[in-house]
Every structure is written in C-alpha cells, then in structure tokens.
N, C-alpha and C positions, 0 to 999 in steps of 0.2 A: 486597230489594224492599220494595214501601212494608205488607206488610200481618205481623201476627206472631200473628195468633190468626185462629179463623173463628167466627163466631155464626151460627146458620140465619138467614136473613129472611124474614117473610112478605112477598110481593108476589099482588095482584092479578093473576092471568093468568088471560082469558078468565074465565066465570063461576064458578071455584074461587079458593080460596085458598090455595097453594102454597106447599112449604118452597123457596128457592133451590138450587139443586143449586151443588154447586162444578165451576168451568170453567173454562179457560184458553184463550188465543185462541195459535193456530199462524199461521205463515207461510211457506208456499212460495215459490221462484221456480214461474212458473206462462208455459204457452203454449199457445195452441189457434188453429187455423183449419181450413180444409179438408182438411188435409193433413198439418199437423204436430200433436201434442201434446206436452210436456214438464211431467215436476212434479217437484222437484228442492229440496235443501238447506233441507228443514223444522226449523222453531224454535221455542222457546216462547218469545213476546215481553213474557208478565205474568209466568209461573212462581212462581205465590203462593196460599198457603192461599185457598179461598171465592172467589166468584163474580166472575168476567172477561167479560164478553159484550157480543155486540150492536157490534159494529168496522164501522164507515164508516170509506170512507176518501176522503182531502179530495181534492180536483181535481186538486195537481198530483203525487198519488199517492207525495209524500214523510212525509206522516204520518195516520194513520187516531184518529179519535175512539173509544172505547167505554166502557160503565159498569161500575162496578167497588166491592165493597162496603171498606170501609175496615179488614175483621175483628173490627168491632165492630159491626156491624148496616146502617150507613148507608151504602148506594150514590151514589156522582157521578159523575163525566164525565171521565176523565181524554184527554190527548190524547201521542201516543207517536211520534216523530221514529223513523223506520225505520233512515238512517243512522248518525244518534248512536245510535242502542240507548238513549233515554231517556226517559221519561216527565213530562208534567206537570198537577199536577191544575188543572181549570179550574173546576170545585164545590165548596163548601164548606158545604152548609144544614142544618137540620135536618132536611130530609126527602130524600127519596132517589129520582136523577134516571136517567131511562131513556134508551134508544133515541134517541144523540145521532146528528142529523141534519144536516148544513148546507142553510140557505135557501139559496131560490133569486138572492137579492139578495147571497148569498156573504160575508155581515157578520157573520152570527149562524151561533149552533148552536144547533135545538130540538130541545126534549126531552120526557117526558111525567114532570110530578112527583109524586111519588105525598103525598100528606101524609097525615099522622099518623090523622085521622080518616076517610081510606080514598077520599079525594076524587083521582080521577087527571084534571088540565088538560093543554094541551099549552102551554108556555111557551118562548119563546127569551130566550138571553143571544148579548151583543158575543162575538165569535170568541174572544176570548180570557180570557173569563169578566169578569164584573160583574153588575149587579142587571139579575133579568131582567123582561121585561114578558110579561102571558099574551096568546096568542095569538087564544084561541076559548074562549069560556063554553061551550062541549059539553063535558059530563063524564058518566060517566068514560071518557075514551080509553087505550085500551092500547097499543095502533102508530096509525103516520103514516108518508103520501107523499107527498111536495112533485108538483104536477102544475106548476104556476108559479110569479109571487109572489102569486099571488091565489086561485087556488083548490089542494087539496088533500083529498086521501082518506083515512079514518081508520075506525080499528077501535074501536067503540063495547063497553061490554062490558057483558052484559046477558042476559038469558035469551028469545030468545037473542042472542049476538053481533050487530053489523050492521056492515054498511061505509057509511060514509057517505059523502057529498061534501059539502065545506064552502065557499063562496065569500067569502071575507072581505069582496071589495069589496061586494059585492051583499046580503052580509049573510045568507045565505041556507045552512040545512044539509038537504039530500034522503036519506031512506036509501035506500041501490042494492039491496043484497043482506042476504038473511039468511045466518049461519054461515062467515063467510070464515075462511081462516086467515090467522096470524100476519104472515106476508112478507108486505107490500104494495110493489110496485115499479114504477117508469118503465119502461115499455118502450125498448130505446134506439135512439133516433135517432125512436121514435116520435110524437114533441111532445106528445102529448096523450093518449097509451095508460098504461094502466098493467096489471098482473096481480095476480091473488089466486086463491089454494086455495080452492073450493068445498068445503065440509065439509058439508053438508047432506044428502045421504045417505050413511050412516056407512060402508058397504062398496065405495063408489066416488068418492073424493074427485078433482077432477079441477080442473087447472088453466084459469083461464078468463082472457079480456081485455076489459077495459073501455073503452069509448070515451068520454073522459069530454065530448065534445063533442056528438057523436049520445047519448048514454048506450047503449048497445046494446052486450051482452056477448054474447062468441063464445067459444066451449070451444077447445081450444089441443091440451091433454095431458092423459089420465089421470094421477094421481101413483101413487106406490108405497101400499099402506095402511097409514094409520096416521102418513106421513110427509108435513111440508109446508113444508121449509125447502128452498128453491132460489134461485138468483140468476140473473142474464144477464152473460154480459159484454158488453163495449164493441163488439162487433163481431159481438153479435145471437145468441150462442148460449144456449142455456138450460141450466145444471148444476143438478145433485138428488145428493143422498146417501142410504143407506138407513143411514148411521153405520157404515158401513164402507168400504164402495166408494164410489166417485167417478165420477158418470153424466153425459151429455151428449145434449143433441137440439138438433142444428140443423135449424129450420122449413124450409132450403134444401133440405138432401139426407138429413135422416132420416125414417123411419115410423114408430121408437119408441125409447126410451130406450137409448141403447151404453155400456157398462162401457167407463172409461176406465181406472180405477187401483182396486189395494184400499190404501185407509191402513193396515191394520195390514201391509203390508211397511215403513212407516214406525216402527211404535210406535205408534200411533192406533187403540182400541179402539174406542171411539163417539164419533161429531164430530157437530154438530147444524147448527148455523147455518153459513153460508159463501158468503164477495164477493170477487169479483173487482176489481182496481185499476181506474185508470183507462182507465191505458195496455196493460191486459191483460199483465201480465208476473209482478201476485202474487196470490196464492189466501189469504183470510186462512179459517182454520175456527176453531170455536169446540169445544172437546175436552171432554167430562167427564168430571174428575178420579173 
C-alpha cells in the first residue's frame, strides 16, 4: 500500500488541537429496508499504517473519495475504484486536504484545506485533481454540506463551534446554530433538509433538522452520549454506532434507536465514522487502528 511509516499530524478539529488517531476505512456488503437487513463480507480497503478517513462515495457508487496522510505528515484526497481494489491520489500540495465532497454540479470534489499557518478554507478541485479554486472566504471551516450549487452548511470552528449557511450566489453567510457536531448531511430525497448533532448541552446531545429554506430547526432523535457520527441511507433510514454495534431508526416505524449488528463479531473493536452507497448495498466505517 502507498504509506510505509506513520508521523502523528496536528489537525484542527473543533476548538482543540488534536494528535490524528490511525484509522482505516472497512467495507460491507450492506442491506436495509423494512423488513430485511444484511451486513456481510467486511474488508479493509486502505490497510496502511496512520490516518484513513472521511469516505464519500461517488453517485454511481463504484468508487468512494477519502483523505489519507502520506506517513509522512501530509494528508490528501485519494479516490479508490471498489471493483479494481485500486487506489489513486487526486492531491498532491503542501498542505493537507480534508473531508472530500463532490459538488453539486458533479465536476469537482471539495475539500476543507488546512495550511501551514492553521488557516482552514473550503476549496474545490476538477474531479480528477488539478489546481483548485476557493470556494468561500469563511475561515476557518472544519466540515461542509452541499444543500445545492449555491447554497451550503458549514461547520465554523471557534469557541464556540457554529453552523453556518453560506449562499455563494447571494453572497451571504448566517450563523444557524451554536455547537453542532461533526456530520453535517442532506436529508435524502429531502431537497432542501439537512441534519446536525446538537452538542450544546453536554449530557443530552440530540439530533436535529434544518430547513434551510424556512431556517426552522426541528429535533429528530436523542443521540447515544458522547457519540455523533451517523448517516442516512438512500431510502431515508437513519444508522448511529456506539463503536461497536451498529443501530438504526426508521422515522416510519421506529420510536428509538434498534441494535442491528455488533462489529466485533466482525473483528471491529471501535468504528467511528460511517455511509452508506448510493444504491444502498455498501456500508463503508471508518475503524481505529
């Protein structure tokens, strides 16, 4: 694999400043609806010393983006062909690129880049890497949500935190919320929804939704504490992990959070982050080493 040493990296997350833990991103066959579930034939698809994380995966759900430090300090964007089992890097800078995204215009992938003197933009490059342009003079951003091609949600980092909304066309950034977490996502099929962890009072962190047209947030779901990585899939369910088990609430016919799987009958001691395809068929998690 492409890395042969690990160096810690400092990155900015939220208002500390943090050693990178080592991770590595897993892949299921994955299945859920009202009635069936399946999770099946897990892999490691970085399996490399130091920091793998942050896996979006593209539309037609044959290859997922994520960043990935080089074992020498510097993180970039690689993007990793599921069939072929291959990898290729689309970053190459002196500074070191986060939380690759594709636009909504489906041309680009943005990212948030952290530079040297602790400055984090959010920037997009051409899909398949070249010089990129920044996107928004808000700094420093730590995550982003595409809502369209024009407007977008962002996690401002600061003391404290804030979510913003930024309208490119209009020119215009509001802040929504104080203390969100991490996950910022589309609600799906929701056009104009998105969701975010309430972190703001510490013993009850609770999943909320944004209307980013009305702006009027509505509460959704308590989260577990202490825990705020979740995803949706394509067909409107909601997964959470407590880094072990693997949970599910469908808004249709659940009242609270149902144990679907525990990952260490996999070999999977603590997973953090974790998305679903597009087509609903893979579960990628993000494992630490």
């Amino acid at each position: 694999m492409k890395k042969t040493c690990f160096v810690l990296l400092l990155s900015v997350v939220g208002s500390a400043v943090l050693a990178q833990q080592g991770s590595d991103i897993y892949l299921f066959n994955f299945k859920i609806d009202k009635n069936q579930f399946s999770l099946s034939n897990p892999r490691n698809i970085t399996n490399s010393p130091g920091y793998d994380n942050q896996p979006f995966f593209m539309p037609d759900g044959e290859s997922l983006l994520y960043s990935s430090d080089d074992g020498f300090g510097q993180t970039d964007v690689y993007r990793y062909n599921i069939d072929a089992r291959s990898e290729r890097r689309l970053t190459f800078t002196p500074h070191s690129e986060y939380s690759p995204t594709l636009t909504p215009d489906g041309k680009h992938f943005s990212c948030i880049i952290l530079e040297r003197n602790g400055d984090q933009y959010l920037w997009q490059y051409p899909i398949n890497g070249a010089v990129p342009q920044k996107v928004t003079e808000v700094n420093p951003i730590g995550y982003h949500c595409w809502i369209n091609k024009n407007l977008l949600c962002v996690f401002v980092v600061g003391k404290p935190n804030t979510l913003h909304m930024i309208d490119l066309k209009a020119n215009t950034n509001e802040k929504i919320a104080d203390d969100p977490g991490t996950t910022l996502l589309p609600v799906p099929g929701g056009h104009h929804d998105m969701t975010f962890v309430d972190l703001s009072d510490d013993h009850n962190w609770v999943l909320k939704k944004l209307d980013t047209k009305s702006k009027e947030i509505t509460t959704l779901m308590p989260m577990f504490k202490g825990k705020q990585y979740y995803t949706w899939t394509p067909n409107g369910i909601l997964l959470m992990g407590d880094g072990k088990r693997l949970y599910k609430f469908d808004p249709k016919i659940d009242k609270e959070w149902v144990e679907l799987a525990n990952l260490t009958d996999y070999g999977i001691k603590n997973f953090t982050r974790l998305t679903v395809s597009p087509k609903g068929d893979l579960l990628a998690v993000v494992v630490s080493e």
